[in-house]
N, C-alpha and C positions, 0 to 999 in steps of 0.2 A: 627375344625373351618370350616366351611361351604361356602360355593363358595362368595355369595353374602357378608358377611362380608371380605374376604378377596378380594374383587374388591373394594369395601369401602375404606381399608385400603390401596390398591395401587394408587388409583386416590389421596386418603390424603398425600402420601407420595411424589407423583408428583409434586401435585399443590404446598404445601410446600416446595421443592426442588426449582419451579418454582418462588416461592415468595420470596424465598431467594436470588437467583440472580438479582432479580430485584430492589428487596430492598437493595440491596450491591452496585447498579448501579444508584438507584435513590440517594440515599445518598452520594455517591463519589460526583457526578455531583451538586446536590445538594449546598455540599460543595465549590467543586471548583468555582463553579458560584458566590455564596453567595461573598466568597471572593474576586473572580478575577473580579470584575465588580466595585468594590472600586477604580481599577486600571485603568477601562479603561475611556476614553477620547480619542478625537482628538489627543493631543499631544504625547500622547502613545504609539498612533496606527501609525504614522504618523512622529515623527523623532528618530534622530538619538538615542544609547544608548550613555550613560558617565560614567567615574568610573567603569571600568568593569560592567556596567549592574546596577549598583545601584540610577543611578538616568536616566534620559531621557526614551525613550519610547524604541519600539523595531523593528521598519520601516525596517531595513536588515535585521534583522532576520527572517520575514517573506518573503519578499524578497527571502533569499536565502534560506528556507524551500523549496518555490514554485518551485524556479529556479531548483532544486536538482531533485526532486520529476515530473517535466513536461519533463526534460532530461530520464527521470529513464526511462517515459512513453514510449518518443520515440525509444527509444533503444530496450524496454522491446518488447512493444506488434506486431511488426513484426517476429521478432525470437521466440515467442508464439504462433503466430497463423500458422507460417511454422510449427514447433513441434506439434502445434496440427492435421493439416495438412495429416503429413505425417504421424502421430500417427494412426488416422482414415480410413484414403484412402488408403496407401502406405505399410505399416507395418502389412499384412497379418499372417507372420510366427506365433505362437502362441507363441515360446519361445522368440524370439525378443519383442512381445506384453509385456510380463509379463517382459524382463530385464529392456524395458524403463520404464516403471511402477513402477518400483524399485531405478530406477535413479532418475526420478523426484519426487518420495515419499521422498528418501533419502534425495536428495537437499533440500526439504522443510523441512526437521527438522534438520534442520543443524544450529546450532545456530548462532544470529547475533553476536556475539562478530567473530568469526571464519571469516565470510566474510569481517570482519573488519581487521584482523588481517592477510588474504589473501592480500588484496588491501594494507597493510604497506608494506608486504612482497616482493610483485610482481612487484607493481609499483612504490609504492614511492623507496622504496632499490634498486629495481633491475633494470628495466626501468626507475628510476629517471625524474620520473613525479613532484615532491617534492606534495608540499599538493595542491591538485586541488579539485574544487566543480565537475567537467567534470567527474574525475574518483570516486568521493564518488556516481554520478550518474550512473555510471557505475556498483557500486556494489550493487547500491538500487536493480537495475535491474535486477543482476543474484537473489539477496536476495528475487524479487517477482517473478520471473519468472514462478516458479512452479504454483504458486495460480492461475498465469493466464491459462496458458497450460492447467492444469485440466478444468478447467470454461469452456475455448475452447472447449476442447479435449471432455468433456462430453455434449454440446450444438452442436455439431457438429455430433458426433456420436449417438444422438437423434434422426436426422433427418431420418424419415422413407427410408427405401432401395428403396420402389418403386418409388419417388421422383429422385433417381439416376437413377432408369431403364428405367423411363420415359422421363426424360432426355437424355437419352445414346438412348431410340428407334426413336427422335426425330432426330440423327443424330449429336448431342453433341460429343467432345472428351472431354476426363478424363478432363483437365485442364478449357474446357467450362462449362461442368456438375459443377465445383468447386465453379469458379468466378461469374457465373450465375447464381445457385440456390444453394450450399450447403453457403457461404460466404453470403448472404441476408439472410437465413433463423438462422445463426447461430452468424450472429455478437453480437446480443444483450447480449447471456450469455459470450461473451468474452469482452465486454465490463463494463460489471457487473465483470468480476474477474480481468479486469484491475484497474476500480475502489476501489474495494475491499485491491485489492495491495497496492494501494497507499496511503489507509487511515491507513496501515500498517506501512507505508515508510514513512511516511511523520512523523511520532512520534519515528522513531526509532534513538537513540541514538549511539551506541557502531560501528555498520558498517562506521557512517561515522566520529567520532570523532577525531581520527588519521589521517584519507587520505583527507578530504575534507573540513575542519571546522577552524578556529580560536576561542577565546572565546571572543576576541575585534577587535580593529582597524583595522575592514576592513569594505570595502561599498559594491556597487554594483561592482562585478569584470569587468574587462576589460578585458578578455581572458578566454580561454578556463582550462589555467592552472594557478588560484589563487585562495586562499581560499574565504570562504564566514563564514557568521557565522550563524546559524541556531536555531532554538526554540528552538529543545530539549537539546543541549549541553548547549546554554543560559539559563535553565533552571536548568541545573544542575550546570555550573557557583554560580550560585544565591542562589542557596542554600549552596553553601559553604559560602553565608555569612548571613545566618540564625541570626545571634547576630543582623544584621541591620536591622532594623524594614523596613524602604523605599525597600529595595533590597527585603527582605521577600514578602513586597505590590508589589513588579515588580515578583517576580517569579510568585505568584497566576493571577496574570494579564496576563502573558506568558501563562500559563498553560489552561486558559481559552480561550483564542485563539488558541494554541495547539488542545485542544478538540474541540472546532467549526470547523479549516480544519477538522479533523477526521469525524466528523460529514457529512461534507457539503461533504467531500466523498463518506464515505459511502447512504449519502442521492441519491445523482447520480447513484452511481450503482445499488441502484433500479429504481430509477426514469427514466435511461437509459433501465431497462431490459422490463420495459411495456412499454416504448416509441415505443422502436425500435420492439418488439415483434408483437405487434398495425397494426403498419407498414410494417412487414413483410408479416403478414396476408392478408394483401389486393392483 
């Protein structure tokens, strides 16, 4: 088999690979839309749910997806961008290098049922928090931390050395060289794996199903410590009543608005990485 057929054959195998996922992506979405758009209306988007979710629209649940997920954020991306931080600037040793490498690798494949089952364990049992949306945000946060850290941590350590040298011949100390030019030049891809996080988080089921969630009668909380009810538990509510044709029409309608946040997230964190990138440049 001769060079040029077998370059042939590997671009075919690519692009195919390539069409495959795309057509598994076009057609999910496809479908979800197709259906979920029967459902939506004002009324939908806009009041309360009834009957466990089978009639009314889903106004808290969105509600308290966002409220979960804007907590996550805040908590999240300060203790990310210190880890990345010190990752880059601070964290010379090589073996130190490669053990926090291993941590926050680690942390990121940890499954979310796990951090779910952390936060019953820790807080609701142990600290006796009972079920708080506060502390499901809490676990959003450990649960993205990683994706952020890396985003940081590899947009930061991007930033060319003589950028620092120039800075330090200028008369800069460490912590001015940081806030001044490494923290401007480097916010965007931390802002990009913030976003990216949350378009994670903001779908994920199992972490906060236990610690932070009801599946009804609750509204907008009035404290730090009561549940909220969320899309994707809502979502799974509703399909355990799959036999109801209305409940059926409200989960696909959930599910399409589910995917549009995911969307309108991940659409930011690009939209965020040329913005500020743009901007950096000047």
């Amino acid at each position: 088999m001769n060079r040029s057929l077998l370059n042939k054959l590997f671009v075919f195998t690519t692009v195919t690979a390539a069409g495959i996922c795309c057509a598994v992506l076009l057609f999910m979405m496809a479908v979800i839309t197709a259906k979920g758009l029967r459902a939506l209306d004002f009324e939908f988007l806009f009041t309360a749910s009834r009957d466990f979710g089978a009639a009314g629209g889903i106004f808290y649940q969105i509600v308290g997806s966002l409220l979960l997920v804007v907590f996550a954020a805040l908590i999240c991306f300060p203790l990310a961008l210190g880890t990345a931080i010190f990752k880059s600037e601070y964290l010379k040793n090589g073996h130190m290098q490669r053990l926090c490498a291993v941590l926050v690798y680690g942390l990121n494949g940890v499954p979310s049922v796990i951090f779910g089952v952390f936060g019953l364990i820790f807080f609701v049992n142990v600290l006796g928090t009972r079920i708080s949306w506060f502390v499901g945000s809490i676990i959003l946060a450990i649960m993205i931390l990683p994706t952020v850290v890396l985003a940081a941590f590899h947009s930061i350590n991007s930033i060319p050395q003589s950028y620092r040298e120039s800075a330090s011949a200028l008369g800069l100390g460490k912590w001015q060289v940081i806030v001044k030019v490494l923290l401007p030049q480097g916010i965007a891809g931390s802002i990009t794996g913030l976003f990216l996080g949350l378009a994670r988080a903001v779908g994920e089921t199992a972490p906060i199903m236990f610690i932070a969630t009801a599946f009804s009668g609750v509204g907008i909380p009035g404290s730090f410590f009561e549940p909220v009810t969320a899309l994707p538990t809502h979502i799974l509510a509703l399909t355990h009543q799959a036999i109801n044709q209305q409940a059926l029409q409200n989960a696909w309608g959930a599910s399409l608005v589910l995917i549009s946040l995911v969307t309108i997230f991940s659409t930011l964190g690009l939209w965020s990485r040329m913005k500020l990138k743009t901007m950096s440049l000047r």
